[in-house]
C-alpha positions in Angstrom: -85.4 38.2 22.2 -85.2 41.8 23.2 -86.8 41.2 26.5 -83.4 38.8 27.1 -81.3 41.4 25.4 -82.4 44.4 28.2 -82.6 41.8 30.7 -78.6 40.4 30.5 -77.4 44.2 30.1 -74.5 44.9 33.0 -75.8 48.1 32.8 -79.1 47.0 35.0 -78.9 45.9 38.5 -81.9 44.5 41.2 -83.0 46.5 43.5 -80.9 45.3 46.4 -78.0 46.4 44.5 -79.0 49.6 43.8 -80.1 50.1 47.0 -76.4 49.6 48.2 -75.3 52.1 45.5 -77.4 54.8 46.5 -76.8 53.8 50.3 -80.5 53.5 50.7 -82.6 50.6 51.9 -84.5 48.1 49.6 -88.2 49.6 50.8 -87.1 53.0 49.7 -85.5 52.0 46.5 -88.9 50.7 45.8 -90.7 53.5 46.8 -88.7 55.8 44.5 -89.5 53.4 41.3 -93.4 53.4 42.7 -93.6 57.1 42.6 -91.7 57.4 39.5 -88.8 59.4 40.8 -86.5 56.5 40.2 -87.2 54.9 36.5 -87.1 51.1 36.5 -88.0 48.1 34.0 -89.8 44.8 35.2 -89.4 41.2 33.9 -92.1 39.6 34.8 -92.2 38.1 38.3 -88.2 38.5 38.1 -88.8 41.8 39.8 -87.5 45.4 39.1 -84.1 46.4 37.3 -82.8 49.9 37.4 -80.3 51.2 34.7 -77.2 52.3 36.7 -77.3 55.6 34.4 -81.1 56.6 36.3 -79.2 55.9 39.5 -76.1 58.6 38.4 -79.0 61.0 37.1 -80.9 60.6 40.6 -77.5 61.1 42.7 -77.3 64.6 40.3 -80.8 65.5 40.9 -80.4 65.5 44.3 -77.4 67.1 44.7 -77.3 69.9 47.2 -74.7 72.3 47.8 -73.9 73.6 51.3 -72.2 76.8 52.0 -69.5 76.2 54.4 -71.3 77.5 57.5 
């Protein structure tokens, strides 16, 4: 029940989805979740979801400022 719960959240979108919201590809969307820079949960074979939340706190994470030069 809680599995179903997480799982029909709006909060959590597929890869390909957040892979568009970080204006990334799908293979390195993946790659960040594999090396645990990106935080993800799986449902079985439904493959990986990714709390749009992790996504905000990877854009702020990698924020770099540039001097105006």
């Amino acid at each position: 029940m809680k599995d179903s719960l997480i799982q029909n959240n709006p909060r959590l979108i597929g890869v390909g989805k957040a892979a568009k919201y970080l204006d990334l590809g799908y293979r390195k969307v993946l790659n960040l979740i594999h090396s645990g820079d990106l935080p993800a949960y799986k449902f079985g074979d439904k493959g990986y979801k990714v709390d749009i939340n992790d996504l905000n706190d990877y854009i702020h994470k990698n924020k770099v400022v540039v001097n105006g030069q």
